[in-house]
C-alpha positions as semicolon CSV with decimal commas, in nm:
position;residue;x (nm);y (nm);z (nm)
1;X;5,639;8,085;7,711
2;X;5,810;7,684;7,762
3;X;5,989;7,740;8,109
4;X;6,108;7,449;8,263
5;X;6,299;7,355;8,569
6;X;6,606;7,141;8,664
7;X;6,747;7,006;9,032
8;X;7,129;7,091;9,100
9;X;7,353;6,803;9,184
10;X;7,383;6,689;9,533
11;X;7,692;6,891;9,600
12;X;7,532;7,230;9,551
13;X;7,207;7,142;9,674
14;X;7,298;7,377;9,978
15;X;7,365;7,645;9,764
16;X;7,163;7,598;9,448
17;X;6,720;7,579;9,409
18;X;6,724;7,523;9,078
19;X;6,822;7,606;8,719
20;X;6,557;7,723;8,521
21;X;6,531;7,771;8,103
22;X;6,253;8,021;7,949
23;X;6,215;8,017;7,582
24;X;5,940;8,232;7,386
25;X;5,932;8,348;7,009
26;X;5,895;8,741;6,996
27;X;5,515;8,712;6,908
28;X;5,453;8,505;7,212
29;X;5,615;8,724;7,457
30;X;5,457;8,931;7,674
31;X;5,565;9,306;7,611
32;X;5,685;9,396;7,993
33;X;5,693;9,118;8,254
34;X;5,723;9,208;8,635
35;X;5,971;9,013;8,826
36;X;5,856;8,972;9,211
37;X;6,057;8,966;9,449
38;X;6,093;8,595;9,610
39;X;6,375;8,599;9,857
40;X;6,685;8,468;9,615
41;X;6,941;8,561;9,371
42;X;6,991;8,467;9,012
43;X;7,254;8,423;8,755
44;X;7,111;8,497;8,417
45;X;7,261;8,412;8,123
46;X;7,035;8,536;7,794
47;X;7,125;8,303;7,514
48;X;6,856;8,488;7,304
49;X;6,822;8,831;7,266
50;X;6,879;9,081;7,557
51;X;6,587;9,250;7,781
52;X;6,535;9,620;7,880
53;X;6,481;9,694;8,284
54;X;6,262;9,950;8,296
55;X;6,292;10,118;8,650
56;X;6,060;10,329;8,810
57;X;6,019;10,665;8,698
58;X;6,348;10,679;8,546
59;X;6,545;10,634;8,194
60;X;6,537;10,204;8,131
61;X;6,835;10,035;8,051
62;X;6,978;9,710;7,830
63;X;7,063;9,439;8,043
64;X;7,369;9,262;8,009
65;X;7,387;8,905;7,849
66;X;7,539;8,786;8,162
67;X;7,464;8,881;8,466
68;X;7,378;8,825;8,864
69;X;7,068;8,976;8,976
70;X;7,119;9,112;9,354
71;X;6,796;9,039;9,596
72;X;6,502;9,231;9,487
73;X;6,305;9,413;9,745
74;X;6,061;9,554;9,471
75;X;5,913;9,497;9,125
76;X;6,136;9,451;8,892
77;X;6,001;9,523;8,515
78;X;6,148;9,366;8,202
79;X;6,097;9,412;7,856
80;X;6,213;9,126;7,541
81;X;6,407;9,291;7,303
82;X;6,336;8,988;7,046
83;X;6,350;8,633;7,075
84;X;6,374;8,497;7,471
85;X;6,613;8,233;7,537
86;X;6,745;8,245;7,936
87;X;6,901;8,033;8,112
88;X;6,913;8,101;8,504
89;X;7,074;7,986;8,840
90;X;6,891;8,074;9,182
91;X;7,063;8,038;9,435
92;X;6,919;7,972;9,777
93;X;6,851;8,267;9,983
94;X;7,193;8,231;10,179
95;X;7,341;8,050;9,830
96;X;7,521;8,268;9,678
97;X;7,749;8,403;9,964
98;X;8,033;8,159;9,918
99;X;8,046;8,250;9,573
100;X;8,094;8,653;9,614
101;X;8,372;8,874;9,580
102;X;8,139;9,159;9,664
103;X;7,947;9,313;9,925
104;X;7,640;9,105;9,879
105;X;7,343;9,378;10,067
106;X;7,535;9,684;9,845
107;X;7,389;9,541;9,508
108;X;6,991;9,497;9,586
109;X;6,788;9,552;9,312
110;X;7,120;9,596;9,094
111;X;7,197;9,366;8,734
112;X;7,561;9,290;8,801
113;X;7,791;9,199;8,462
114;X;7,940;8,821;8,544
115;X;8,263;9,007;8,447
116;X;8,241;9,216;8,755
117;X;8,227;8,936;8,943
118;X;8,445;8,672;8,834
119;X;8,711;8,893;8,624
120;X;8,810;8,697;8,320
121;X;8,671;8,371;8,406
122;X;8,343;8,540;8,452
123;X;8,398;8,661;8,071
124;X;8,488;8,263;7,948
125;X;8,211;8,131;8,138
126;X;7,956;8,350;7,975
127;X;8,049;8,269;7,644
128;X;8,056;7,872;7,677
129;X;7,718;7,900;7,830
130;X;7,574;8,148;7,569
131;X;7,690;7,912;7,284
132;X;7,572;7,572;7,503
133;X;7,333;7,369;7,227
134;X;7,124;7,241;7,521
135;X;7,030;7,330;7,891
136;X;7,202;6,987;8,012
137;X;7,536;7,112;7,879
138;X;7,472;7,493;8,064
139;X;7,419;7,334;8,417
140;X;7,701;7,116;8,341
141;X;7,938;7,409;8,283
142;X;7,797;7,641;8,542
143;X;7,832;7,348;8,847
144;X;8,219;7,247;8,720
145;X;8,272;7,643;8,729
146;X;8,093;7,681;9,106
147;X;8,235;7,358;9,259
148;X;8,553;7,497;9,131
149;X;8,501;7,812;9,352
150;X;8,337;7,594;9,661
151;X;8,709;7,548;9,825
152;X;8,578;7,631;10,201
153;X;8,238;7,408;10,340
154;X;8,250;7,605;10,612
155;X;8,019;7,865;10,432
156;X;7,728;7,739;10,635
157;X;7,629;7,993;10,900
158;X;7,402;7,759;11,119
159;X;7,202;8,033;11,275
160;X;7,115;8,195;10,952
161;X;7,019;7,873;10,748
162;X;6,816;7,764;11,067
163;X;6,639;8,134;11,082
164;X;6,547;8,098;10,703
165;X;6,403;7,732;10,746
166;X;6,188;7,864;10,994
167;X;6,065;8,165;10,778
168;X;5,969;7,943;10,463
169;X;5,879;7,668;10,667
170;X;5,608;7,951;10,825
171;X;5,510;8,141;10,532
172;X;5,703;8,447;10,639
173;X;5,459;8,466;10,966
174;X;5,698;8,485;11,239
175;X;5,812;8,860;11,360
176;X;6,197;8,890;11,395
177;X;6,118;8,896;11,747
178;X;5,991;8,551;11,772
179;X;6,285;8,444;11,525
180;X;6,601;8,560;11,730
181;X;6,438;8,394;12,019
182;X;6,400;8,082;11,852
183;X;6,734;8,084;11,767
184;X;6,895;8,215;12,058
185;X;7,049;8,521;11,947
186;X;7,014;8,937;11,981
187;X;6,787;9,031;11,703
188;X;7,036;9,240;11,609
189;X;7,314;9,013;11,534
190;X;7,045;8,810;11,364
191;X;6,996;9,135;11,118
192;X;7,374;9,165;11,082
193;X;7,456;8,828;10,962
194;X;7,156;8,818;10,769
195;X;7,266;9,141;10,581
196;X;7,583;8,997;10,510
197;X;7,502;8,650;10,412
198;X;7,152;8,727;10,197
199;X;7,134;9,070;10,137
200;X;6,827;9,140;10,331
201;X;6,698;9,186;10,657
202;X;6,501;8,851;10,863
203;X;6,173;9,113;10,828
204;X;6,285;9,191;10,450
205;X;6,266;8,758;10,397
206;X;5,993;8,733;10,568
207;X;5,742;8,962;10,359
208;X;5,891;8,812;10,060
209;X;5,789;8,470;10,132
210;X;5,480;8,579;10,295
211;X;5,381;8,756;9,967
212;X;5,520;8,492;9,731
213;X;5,311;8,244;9,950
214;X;4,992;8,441;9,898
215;X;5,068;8,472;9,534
216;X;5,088;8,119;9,527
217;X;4,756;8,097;9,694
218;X;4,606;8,313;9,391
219;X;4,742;8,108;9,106
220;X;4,642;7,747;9,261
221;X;4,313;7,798;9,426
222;X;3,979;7,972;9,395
223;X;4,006;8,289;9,641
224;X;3,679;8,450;9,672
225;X;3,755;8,681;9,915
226;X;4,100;8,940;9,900
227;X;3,980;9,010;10,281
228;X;4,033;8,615;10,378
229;X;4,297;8,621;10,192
230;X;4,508;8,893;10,376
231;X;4,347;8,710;10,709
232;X;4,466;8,400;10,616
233;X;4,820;8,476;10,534
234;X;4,858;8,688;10,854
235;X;4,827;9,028;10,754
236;X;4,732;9,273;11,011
237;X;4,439;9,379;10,805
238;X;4,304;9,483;10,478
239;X;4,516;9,776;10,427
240;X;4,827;9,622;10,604
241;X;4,769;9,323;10,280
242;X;4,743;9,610;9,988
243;X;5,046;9,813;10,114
244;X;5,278;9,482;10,114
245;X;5,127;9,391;9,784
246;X;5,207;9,699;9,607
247;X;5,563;9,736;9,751
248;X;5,627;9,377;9,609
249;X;5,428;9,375;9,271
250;X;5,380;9,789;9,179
251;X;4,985;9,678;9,158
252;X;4,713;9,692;9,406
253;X;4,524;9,276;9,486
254;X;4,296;9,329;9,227
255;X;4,449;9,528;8,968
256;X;4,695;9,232;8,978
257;X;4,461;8,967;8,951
258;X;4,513;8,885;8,608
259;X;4,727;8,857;8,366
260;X;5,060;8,944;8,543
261;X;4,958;8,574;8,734
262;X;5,130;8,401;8,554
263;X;5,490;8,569;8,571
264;X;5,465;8,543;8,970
265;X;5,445;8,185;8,946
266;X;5,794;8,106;8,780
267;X;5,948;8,288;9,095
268;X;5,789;8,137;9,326
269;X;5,963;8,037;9,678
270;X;5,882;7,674;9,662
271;X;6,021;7,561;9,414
């Protein structure tokens, strides 16, 4: 698979990662891929053919060509239906909240049609970015169509961008205890505006990161020990390590050590 990765413009660095483009031929495309969870949003426009979602234990479905994916909070398996050509926005984990016309925790785990979103417009903007020659010209429509929507600045919940600094910034290993105290509010205001704003809870955030951090630790360094591993990351123990591991990837540590590596790695949180 050619993935590569592009910086937003300074004006929706608040809101925007990255935009990312993944390109594959059918025969060199993996026949499922699990999406992990990493704490962020997506639009995802699929200029090539569509993908299948194939949720657990129940009938899978066609994806749209257009379409926001809501924050996941577990594995979320995909299957090319032919050629892969995607282009995709993600958002910060607080990013896409000035953009929505919907209830932003009400759609976890959920592939919602741009159409749904944006009405007409969402329709138009689709289409121009489906039948963009070049990923230049995609980010250039998709940031005239978001600054277009970014009327109010005052977006910016202080509290809540300050809380998820401190998670990333920490790997994910600070309780929510320690986190409304740093900031100075009840923890469970701090779970309210987080629920509004992201989607998840500060605890949700914080095992995403933590496991998208020791994810990261897999794919760029020699582990010889799962145990250390889960030490080293902060889990309570061994078993604490392979419970968050399954809820996030659908595999136990080692029957995930392998070739599903190398999926993990384009969602990674630090990008």
């Amino acid at each position: 698979m050619n993935h590569k990765t592009f910086k937003p413009q300074e004006n929706l660095k608040e809101w925007i990662k990255c935009y990312w483009n993944l390109e594959s031929d059918f025969e060199n495309t993996p026949v499922k891929n699990t999406i992990i969870p990493d704490g962020t949003m997506k639009l995802i426009f699929h200029y090539g053919d569509t993908y299948k979602h194939h949720p657990n234990n129940k009938e899978s479905i066609i994806l749209p060509k257009c379409f926001l994916i809501g924050q996941l909070t577990k594995p979320y398996v995909v299957e090319p239906l032919g050629v892969t050509g995607s282009f995709v926005v993600r958002f910060q984990p607080n990013g896409f909240f000035p953009f929505a016309n919907i209830d932003i925790k009400e759609i976890k785990n959920t592939a919602v049609p741009l159409n749904k979103l944006f009405g007409q417009e969402g329709e138009v903007i689709g289409e121009q970015i489906l039948n963009a020659t070049c990923t230049l010209d995609r980010i250039a429509l998709i940031e005239a169509f978001l600054l277009k929507r970014l009327t109010n600045k005052n977006y910016i919940d202080s509290i809540v961008k300050s809380t998820i600094d401190t998670i990333i910034e920490a790997n994910g290993q600070f309780s929510v205890s320690e986190l409304s105290e740093k900031n100075n509010i009840n923890r469970r205001q701090l779970t309210r505006k987080f629920s509004s704003t992201i989607g998840l809870s500060p605890k949700q955030l914080s095992k995403t990161i933590r496991i998208q951090n020791t994810l990261k630790t897999l794919l760029t360094q020699e582990v010889k020990s799962l145990t250390d591993l889960a030490y080293e990351n902060d889990y309570f123990d061994q078993a604490h390590f392979i419970k968050d591991f399954k809820e996030f990837t659908g595999l136990t540590p080692k029957e995930f050590y392998g070739n599903d590596l190398k999926m993990s790695l384009i969602f990674d949180s630090k990008d």
